[in-house]
N, C-alpha and C positions, 0 to 999 in steps of 0.2 A: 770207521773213522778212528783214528789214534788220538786217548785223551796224551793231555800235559802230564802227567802222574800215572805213577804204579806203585803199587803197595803189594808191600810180601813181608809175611811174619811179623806186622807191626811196625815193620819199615816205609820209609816212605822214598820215594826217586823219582825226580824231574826226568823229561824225557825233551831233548831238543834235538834240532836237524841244522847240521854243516851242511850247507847247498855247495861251498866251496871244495868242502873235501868228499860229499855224496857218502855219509853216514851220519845215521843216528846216534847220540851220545845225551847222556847223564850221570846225576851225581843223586847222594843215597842223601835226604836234607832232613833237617832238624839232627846229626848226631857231628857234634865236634869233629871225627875221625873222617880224613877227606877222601872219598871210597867214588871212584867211577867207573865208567861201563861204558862200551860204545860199542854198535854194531850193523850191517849193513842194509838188514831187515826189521822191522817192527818186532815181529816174533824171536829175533835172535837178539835183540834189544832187552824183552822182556826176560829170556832165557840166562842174557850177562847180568841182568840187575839180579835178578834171582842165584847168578851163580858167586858175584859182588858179595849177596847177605849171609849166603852160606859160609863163604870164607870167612867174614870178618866172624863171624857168631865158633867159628872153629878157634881162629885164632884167638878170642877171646877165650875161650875154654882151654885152649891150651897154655896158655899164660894165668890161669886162674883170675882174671880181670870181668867183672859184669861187664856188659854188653850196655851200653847206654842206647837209653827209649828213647823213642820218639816220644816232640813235646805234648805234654796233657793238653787233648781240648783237638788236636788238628787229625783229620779226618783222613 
């Protein structure tokens, strides 16, 4: 069963289903920067959110800018 969430490196991402357009899609929550992902599998869902956190944590370092946490206290 597919929870609602996935976390990667501290990151947190909703996980929702277009029945109109037959893919899964989400967004990375709690960080200001609006980072999404969609994909046609569960696993390939998990694999964009995961590939979402790498980029933005890159492009963060390459810009010399911290990476903003997710909020204190959410799971």
């Amino acid at each position: 069963m597919m929870q609602n969430a996935m976390t990667f490196k501290g990151h947190h991402g909703s996980v929702e289903i277009s029945q109109e357009d037959n893919i899964l899609f989400g967004q990375v929550l709690f960080i200001s920067p609006l980072i999404n992902y969609e994909a046609e599998t569960a696993k390939g869902l998990e694999q964009a959110f995961q590939e979402a956190i790498n980029a933005y944590l890159a492009d963060c370092a390459q810009h010399d800018i911290p990476p903003e946490k997710a909020l204190e206290g959410i799971a």
